[in-house]
C-alpha positions in Angstrom: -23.5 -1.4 -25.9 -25.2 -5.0 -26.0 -21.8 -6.7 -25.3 -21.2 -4.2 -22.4 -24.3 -5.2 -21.0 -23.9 -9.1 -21.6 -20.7 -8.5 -20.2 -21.4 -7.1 -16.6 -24.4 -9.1 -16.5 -22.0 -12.5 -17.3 -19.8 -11.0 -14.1 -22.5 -10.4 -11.9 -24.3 -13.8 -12.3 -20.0 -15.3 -12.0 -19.9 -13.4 -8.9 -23.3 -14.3 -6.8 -23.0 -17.6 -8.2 -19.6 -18.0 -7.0 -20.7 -16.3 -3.4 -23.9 -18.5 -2.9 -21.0 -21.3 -3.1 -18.8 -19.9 -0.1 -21.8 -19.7 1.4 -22.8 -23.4 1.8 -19.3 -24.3 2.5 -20.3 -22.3 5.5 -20.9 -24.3 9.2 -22.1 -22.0 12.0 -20.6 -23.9 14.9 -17.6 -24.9 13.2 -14.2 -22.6 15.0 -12.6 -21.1 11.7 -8.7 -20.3 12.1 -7.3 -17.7 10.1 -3.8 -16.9 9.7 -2.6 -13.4 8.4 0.8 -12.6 7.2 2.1 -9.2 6.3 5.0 -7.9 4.4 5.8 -4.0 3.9 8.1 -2.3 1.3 10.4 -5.4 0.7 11.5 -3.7 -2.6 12.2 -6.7 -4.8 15.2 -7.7 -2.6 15.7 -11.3 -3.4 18.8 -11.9 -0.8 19.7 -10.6 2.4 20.8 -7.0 2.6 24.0 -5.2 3.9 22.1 -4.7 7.0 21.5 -8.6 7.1 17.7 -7.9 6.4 15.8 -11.1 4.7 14.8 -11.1 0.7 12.3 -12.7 -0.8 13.7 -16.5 -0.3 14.1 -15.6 2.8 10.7 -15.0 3.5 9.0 -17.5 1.0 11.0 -19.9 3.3 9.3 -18.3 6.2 5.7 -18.6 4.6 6.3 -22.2 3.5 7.2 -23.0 7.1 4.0 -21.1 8.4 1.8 -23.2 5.8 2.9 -26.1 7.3 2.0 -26.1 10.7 -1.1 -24.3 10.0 -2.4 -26.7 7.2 -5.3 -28.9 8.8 
């Protein structure tokens, strides 16, 4: 029981430690810019399909490309 209790108590003080950080990286007049990609039901396909759908290299090429031009 002891280690169970050291042990959440170990992940809590990781986890508002680790917040309190995030937080001073924080600038309230500073524009932030996020970028969201999404992918849905790919199925593992690593190469383009009969139906000339793109596989994962495909679309790791995509992201890579993405990550450029948004990198600051």
């Amino acid at each position: 029981m002891k280690l169970l209790q050291r042990g959440v108590a170990l992940a809590l003080l990781t986890t508002f430690t680790l917040a309190s950080e995030t937080a001073l990286a924080y600038e309230q007049d500073k524009t932030y810019k996020i970028t969201v990609l999404h992918t849905n039901d790919h199925h593992g396909h690593f190469w383009r399909n009969e139906y000339g759908e793109y596989g994962l290299a495909a679309q790791k090429t995509l992201v890579d490309g993405i990550r450029k031009e948004v990198a600051c």
